[in-house]
N, C-alpha and C positions, 0 to 999 in steps of 0.2 A: 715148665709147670707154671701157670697161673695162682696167682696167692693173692686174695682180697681183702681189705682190712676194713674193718667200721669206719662209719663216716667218724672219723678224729675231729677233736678239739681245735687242733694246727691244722685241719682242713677247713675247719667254720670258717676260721678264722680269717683264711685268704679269700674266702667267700665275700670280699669287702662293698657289697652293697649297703648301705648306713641300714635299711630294713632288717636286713637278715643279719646283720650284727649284733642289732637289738636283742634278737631273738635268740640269738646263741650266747649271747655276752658272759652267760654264766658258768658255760663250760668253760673249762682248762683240761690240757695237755696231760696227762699220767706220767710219774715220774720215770717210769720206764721208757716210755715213746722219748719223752725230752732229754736221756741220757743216750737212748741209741741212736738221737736223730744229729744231722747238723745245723747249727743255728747260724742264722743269716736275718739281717734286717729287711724288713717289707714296711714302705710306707701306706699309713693307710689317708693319706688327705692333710690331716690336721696331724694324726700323731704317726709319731715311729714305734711300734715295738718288733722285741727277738720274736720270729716263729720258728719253730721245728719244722726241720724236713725230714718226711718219713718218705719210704721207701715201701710203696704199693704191689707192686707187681715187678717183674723182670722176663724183657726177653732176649735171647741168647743171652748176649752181656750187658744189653743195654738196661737201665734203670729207669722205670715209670714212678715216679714221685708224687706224694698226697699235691706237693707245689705244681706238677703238671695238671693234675687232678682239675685241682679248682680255678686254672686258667681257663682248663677246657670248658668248664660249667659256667663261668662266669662272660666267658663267650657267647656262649651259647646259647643259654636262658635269658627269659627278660627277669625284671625285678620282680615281678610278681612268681613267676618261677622258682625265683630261689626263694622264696616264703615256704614256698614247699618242699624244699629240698631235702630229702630222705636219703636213707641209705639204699632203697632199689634205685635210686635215681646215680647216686653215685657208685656202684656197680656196674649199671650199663654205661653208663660214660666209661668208665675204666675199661669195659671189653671192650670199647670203642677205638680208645685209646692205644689196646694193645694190640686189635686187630689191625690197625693202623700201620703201628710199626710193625707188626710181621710181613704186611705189606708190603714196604717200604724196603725191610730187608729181602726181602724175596727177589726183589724186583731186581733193588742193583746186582745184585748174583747174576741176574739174567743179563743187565744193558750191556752194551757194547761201551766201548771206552769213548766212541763221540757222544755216546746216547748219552752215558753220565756225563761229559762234557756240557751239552746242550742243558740238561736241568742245571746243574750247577751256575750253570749263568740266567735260568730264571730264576733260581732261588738267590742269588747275589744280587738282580735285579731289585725283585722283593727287597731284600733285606735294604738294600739302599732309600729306595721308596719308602719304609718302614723313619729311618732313621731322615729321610728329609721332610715328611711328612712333622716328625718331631721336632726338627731346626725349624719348621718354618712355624710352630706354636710357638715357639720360646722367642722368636726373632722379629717373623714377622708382621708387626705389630700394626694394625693401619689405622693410621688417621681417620679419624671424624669427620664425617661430611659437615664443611660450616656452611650458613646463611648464607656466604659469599659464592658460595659454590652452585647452591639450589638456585639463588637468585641468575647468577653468569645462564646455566641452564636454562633458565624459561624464557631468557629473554632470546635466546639464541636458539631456541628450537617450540618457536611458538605453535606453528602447526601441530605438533604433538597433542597440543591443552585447547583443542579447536576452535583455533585462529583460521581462518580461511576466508577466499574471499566466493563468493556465491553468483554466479550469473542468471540473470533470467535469458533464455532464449525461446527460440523459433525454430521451428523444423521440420527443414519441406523431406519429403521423402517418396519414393519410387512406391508402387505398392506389390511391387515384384519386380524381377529382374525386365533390364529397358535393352530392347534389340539395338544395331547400330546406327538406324535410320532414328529412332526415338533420342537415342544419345546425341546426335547431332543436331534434332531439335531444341534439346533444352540448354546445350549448349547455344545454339543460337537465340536462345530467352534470354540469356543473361543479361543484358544491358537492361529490359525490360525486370524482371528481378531486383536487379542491384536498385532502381531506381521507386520501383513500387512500395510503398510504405505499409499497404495495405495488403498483407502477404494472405489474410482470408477471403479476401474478393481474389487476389490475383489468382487463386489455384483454381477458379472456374473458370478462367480464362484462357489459361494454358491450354495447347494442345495435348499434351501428355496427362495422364492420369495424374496429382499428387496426392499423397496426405499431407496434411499442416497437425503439425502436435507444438505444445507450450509449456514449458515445465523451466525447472531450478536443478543447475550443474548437480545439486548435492541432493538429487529426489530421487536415484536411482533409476532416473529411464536410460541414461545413455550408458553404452558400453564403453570399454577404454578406447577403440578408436573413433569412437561418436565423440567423446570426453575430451578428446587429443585435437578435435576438428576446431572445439571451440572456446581451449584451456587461453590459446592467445588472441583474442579475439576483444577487444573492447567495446564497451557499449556504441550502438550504432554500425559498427563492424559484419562484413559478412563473408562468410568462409567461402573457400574456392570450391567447383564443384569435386566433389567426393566421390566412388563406387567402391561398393561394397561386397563383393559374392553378388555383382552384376545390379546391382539394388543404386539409386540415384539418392546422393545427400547433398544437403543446402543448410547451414544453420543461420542463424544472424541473433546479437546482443540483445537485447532489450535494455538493460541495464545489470548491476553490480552490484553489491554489498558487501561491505566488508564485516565480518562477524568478527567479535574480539576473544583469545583465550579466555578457559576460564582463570578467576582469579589465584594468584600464587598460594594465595592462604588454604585454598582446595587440593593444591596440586603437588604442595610440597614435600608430603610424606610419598607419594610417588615418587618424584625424583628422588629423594635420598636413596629409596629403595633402586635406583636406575644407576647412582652414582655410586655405592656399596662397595657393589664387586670392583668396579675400577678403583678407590681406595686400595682394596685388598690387591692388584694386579700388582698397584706400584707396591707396594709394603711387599712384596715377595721377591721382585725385581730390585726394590734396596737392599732386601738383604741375600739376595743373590751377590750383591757386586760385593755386598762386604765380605762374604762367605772367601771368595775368590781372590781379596784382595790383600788377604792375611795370609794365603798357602805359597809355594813357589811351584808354577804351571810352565810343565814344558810341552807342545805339541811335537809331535813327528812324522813327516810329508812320509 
């Protein structure tokens, strides 16, 4: 039999969002509920008091309490939720509750003895997770990204804060794919190429078709292996010939520039936000070793 009881006093009460505290602050417990109930301390932040636990519902033997109650809700709901929070609202959470555990006992009646095996070890999982989860707020504590740290960073990963350096190039190119007799032609241009400074006259001279294009590594015309033809390449430098998906490349330098990061003063609330989580890595990892270093651990091959 299911037995629902009024949203209680010592239910508000574990309701402990500072809002909805406000709001109930004025009820109290009946001296009836706090003589049948058991008292136990609940911290609520700032202070400690006694709540009553009362006893909701029951199924088979097990006991559904106001204290499960308000975990359930306080889970559940956001804060603005429990502003609301009424007695239809804490009713369904409680048949929620109990539907739960009838669940729950239903089931193990049914599992097999690995089955229950098998949950038992995600629920000790959980429960571990649970409690490292909470050693590692209590413990592990991480240092402060300093100045020292932000600055090591920008100097050591300037590219990031766009430091780069920029080539102007040249770019002869096929204007479709070059048969084998064409390939050996312009292979035998090279010398003629390599020497020509004048690569916009020289492509009316050629036997082969070119196009000539002019652009900046960082303008977006070249792909990564166009970008790759002419990443080592120095001003006056000219790339070996190239094919592409049958297609003829030729790049040559023009010249460099070297563009500087932007300034640290712009970039270092980025980095801190970059260096953060590794702060937080080691602070978990020290207290990992200290966790470990207090117990007595034996393996077994």
């Amino acid at each position: 039999m299911t037995v629902f009881s009024p949203l209680s006093s010592s239910l508000m009460i574990r309701l402990s969002a500072p809002l909805f505290a406000l709001v109930i602050a004025g009820c109290q417990p009946s001296t009836e509920e706090s003589a049948a109930a058991t008292t136990e301390t609940v911290s609520t932040g700032t202070v400690s008091a006694p709540v009553a636990e009362t006893a909701l519902a029951r199924v088979n033997q097990v006991t559904i309490s106001d204290e499960d109650l308000a975990f359930a809700i306080n889970r559940t709901f956001s804060q603005s939720d429990l502003l609301q929070a009424n007695q239809e609202l804490a009713e369904k959470v409680l048949q929620s509750l109990v539907a739960g555990e009838a669940m729950q006992q239903k089931l193990i009646a049914e599992l097999s003895d690995a089955e229950q095996q098998a949950l038992r070890q995600q629920v000790k999982a959980y429960e571990q997770e649970l409690y490292v989860k909470e050693y590692l707020a209590r413990y592990a504590t991480a240092e402060p990204v300093t100045a020292a740290m932000v600055e090591a960073y920008y100097q050591q990963n300037p590219q990031q804060f766009g430091a780069k350096t920029v080539k102007q190039f040249q770019l002869l190119s096929s204007q479709q794919g070059v048969d084998e007799q064409q390939r050996q032609t312009l292979l035998e241009q090279q010398a003629l190429i390599a020497q020509n400074e004048d690569w916009s006259g020289l492509v009316k001279q050629l036997p082969v078709a070119l196009n000539l294009q002019q652009g900046r590594s960082d303008g977006g015309l070249l792909t990564p292996r166009l970008n790759q033809l002419i990443s080592g390449l120095q001003p006056g430098d000219i790339s070996p010939v190239t094919f592409i998906d049958g297609r003829y490349y030729q790049a040559r330098v023009i010249s460099e520039q070297q563009l500087p990061a932007q300034p640290i003063s712009e970039v270092s609330a980025e980095i801190r936000q970059l260096l953060a989580p590794q702060m937080v890595r080691e602070a978990v990892k020290k207290a990992s070793r200290e966790a470990v270093a207090g117990v007595d651990i034996e393996y077994f091959n």
